[in-house]
C-alpha positions in Angstrom: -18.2 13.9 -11.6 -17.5 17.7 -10.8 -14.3 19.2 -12.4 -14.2 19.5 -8.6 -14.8 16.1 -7.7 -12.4 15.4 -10.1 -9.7 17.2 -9.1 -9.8 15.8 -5.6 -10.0 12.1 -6.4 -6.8 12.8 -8.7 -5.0 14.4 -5.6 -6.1 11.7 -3.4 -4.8 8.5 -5.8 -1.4 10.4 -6.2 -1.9 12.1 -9.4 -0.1 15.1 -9.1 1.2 16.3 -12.4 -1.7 17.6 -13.4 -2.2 20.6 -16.2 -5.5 22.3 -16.2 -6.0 23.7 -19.5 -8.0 26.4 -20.0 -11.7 26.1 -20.2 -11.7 22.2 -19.7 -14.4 22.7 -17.0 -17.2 23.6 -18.9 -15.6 22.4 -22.3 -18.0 19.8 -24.0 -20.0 18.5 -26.5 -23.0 19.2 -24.9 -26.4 17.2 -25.6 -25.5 16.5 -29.2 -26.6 12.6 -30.0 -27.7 10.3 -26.7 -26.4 13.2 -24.5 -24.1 12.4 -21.9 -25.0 9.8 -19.3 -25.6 8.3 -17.1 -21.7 7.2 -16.8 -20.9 3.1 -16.7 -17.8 3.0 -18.0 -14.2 4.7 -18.5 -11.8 3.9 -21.8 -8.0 3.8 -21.9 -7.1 4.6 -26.1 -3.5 5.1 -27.3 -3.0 8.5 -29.8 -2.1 6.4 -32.3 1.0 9.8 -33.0 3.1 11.0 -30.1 4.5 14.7 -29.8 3.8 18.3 -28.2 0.9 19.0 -30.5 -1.4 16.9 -28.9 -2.6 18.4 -26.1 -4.1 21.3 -28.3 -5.3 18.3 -30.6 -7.2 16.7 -27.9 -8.4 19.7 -26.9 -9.2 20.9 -30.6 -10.2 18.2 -32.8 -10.9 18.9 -36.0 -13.1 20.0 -38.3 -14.8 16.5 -38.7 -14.0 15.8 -35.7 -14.7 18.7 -33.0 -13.1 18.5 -29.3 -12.9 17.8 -26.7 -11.4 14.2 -27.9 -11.2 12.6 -24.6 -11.4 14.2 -21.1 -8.0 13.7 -20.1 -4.4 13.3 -21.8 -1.8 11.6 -20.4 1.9 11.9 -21.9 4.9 9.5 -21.6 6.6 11.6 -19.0 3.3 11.0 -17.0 1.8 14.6 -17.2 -2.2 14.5 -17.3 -3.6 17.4 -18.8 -7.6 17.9 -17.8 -9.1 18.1 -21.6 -12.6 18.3 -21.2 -15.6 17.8 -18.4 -18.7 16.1 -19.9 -19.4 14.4 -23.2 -16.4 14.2 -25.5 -15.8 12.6 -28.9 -13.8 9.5 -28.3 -15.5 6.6 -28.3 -17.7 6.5 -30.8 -20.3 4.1 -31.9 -19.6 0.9 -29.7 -21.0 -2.7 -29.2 -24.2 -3.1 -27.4 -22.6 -6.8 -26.0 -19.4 -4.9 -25.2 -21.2 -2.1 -23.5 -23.2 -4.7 -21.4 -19.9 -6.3 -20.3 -18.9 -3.0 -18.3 -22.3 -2.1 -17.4 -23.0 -5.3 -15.2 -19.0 -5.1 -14.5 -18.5 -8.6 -16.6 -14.9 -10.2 -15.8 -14.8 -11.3 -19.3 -15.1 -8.9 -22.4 -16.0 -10.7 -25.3 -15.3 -9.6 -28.9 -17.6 -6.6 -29.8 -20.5 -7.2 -32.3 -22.2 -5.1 -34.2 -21.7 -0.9 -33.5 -25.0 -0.3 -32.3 -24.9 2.0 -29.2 -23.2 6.3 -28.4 -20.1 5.4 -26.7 -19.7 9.0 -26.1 -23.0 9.4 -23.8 -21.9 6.7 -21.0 -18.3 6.6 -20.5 -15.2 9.0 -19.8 -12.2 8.8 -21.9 -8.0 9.1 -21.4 -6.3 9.1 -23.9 -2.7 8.3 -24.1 0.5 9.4 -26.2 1.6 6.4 -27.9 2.5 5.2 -31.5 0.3 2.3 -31.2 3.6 0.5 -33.0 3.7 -2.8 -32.3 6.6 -3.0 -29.3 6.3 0.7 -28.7 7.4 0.5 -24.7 4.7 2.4 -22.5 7.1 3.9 -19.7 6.4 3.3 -16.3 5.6 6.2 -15.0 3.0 6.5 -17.8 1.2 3.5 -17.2 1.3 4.1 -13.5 -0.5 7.2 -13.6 -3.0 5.4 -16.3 -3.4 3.0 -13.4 -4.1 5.7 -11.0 -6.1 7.9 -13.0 -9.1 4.5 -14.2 -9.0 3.7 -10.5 -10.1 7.0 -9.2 -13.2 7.0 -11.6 -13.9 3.7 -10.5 -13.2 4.4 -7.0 -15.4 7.4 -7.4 -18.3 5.8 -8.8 -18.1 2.7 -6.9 -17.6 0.6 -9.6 -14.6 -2.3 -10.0 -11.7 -2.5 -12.3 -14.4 -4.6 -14.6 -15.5 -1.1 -15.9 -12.8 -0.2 -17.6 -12.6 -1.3 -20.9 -10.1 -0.7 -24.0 -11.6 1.3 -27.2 -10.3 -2.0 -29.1 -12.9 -4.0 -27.2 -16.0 -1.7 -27.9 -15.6 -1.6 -31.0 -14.2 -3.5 -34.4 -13.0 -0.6 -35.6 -10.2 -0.1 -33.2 -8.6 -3.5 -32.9 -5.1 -1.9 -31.5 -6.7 0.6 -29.9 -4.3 0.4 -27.1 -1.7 -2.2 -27.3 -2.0 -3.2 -24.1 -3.0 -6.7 -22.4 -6.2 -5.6 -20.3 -6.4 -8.2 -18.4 -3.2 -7.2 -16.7 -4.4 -3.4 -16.6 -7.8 -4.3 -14.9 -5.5 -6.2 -12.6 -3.4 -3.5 -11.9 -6.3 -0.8 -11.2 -8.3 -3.8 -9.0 -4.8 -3.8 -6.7 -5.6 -0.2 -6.3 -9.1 -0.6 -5.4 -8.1 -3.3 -2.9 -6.1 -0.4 -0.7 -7.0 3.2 0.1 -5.9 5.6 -2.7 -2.5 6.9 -0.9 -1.1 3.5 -1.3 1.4 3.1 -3.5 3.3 -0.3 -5.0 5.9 -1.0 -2.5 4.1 -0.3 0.7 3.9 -2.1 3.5 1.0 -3.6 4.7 -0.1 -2.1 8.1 -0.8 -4.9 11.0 -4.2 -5.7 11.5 -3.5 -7.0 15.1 -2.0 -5.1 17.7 1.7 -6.2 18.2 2.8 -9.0 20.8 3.3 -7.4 24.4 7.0 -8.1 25.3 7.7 -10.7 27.9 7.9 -9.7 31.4 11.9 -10.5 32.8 12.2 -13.8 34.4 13.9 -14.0 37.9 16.4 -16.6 37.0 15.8 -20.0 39.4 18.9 -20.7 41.8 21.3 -23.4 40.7 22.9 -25.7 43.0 26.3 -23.4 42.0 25.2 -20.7 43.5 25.2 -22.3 47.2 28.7 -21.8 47.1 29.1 -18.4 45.4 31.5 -16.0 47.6 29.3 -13.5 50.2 31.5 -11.0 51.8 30.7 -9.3 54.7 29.5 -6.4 53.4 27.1 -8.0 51.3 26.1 -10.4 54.2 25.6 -7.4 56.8 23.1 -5.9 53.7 21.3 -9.0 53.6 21.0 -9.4 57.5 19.9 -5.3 57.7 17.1 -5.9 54.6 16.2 -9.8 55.2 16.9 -10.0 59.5 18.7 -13.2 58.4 21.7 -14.2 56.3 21.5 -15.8 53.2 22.9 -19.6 54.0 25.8 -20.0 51.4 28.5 -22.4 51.7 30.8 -19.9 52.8 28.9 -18.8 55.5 28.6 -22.3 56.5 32.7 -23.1 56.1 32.6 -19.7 58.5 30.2 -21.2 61.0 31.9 -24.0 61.4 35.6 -22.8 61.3 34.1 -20.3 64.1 33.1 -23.5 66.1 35.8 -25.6 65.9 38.1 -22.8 67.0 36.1 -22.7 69.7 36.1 -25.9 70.3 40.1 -26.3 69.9 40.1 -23.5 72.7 38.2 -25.1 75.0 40.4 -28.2 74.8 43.6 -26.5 75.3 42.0 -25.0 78.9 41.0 -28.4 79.8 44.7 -30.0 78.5 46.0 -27.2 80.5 43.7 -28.0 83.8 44.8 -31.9 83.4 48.3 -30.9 82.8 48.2 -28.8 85.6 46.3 -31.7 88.0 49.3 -33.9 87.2 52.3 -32.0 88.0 50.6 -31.8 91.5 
């Protein structure tokens, strides 16, 4: 990777507190032993020491021990500082089996033989500020940016979580080296792999089917009650203007027939009148 490319796929997997300190782009070990790639593999170690110092140690060494020291520090507030671009001295002499366990992306990572390979030359290093005590607590938002920061190299390269690998298991000489359960780390990076890199724990899953259409309103089917709901005239003129008929309702029937039947009792009175009248003569 380009400092760059780096940079970017940092950004993109929400690695934002970032320091670039100076000269990391170009500062490297250069072709000293195997060189420096191709690149299989990236290694989470702990500092074994915590404090301010170790930025500049990282960046530094020593003088058996020249920097850069890893390519990228992490701190326990979560602040990555960009250490080095290239080959750096932090891995060592390694296991051949170990180193074929990351290359072919092996779910299992058996105990490391014999050192017999340049762990420097084919994978990329973060180093982390931690005591390496046993129960020293890694805070969260430290081991969430360690998450973050092994999936964009894998995500970069294409490779799965199986590529990252502990310094304790490439070599026998760092059997703490971190105190972490990898397993669960791996874990944690393949959930990132399984989702773009903006995704963050928490989100919501986004639908993969378009949502159900709501339902289009139901005219509601007549009930026998409503036969003898109340129409007033007004509402019965409306229906006779819009409809030319009215709507048959019981009271418009009791009307009808109340209609008729005065009608009816009026004609009877003429004709009791007329008989009336008939007899008298």
């Amino acid at each position: 990777m380009t400092p760059d490319q780096w940079l970017a796929a940092l950004r993109a997997e929400g690695v934002t507190n970032v320091v670039e300190m100076p000269g990391w782009r170009t500062h490297n070990r250069g072709q000293r032993g195997d060189g420096w790639g191709d690149v299989h593999a990236t290694m989470i170690h702990h500092t074994a020491g915590e404090g301010p110092g170790l930025p500049a140690w990282c960046f530094n060494g020593s003088k058996d021990l020249p920097g850069p020291l890893c390519h990228d520090y992490l701190d326990r507030t979560g602040r990555l500082y960009l250490v080095g671009s290239g080959r750096a001295n932090h891995a060592g002499m390694i296991a051949e089996n170990a180193y074929q366990a990351v290359l072919n992306e092996r779910a299992d990572h058996p105990a490391p033989g014999p050192d017999a390979r340049d762990g420097n030359a084919v994978s990329y290093g973060l180093e982390c500020e931690n005591s390496g005590a046993p129960g020293r607590a890694w805070p969260a938002v430290q081991y969430d940016t360690a998450v973050r920061v092994q999936a964009a190299r894998c995500r970069f390269h294409g490779w799965s979580a199986d590529s990252v690998w502990a310094h304790k298991e490439a070599t026998r000489r760092k059997p703490a080296d971190p105190r972490l359960p990898m397993d669960d780390f791996r874990a944690d990076v393949a959930e990132r792999l399984r989702h773009a890199a903006s995704w963050n724990p928490g989100d919501k899953p986004k639908p993969t089917t378009p949502p159900t259409p709501p339902k289009e309103p139901t005219v509601a089917t007549p009930q026998p009650g409503d036969f003898w709901a109340y129409r007033n005239r007004a509402a019965d003129e409306a229906a006779v203007k819009k409809t030319g008929r009215r709507i048959p309702d019981a009271y418009g029937y009791l009307v009808g027939i109340y209609t008729t039947v005065q009608g009816i009792a009026a004609d009877l009175k003429k004709v009791l009148a007329l008989l009336t009248a008939q007899k008298e003569k």
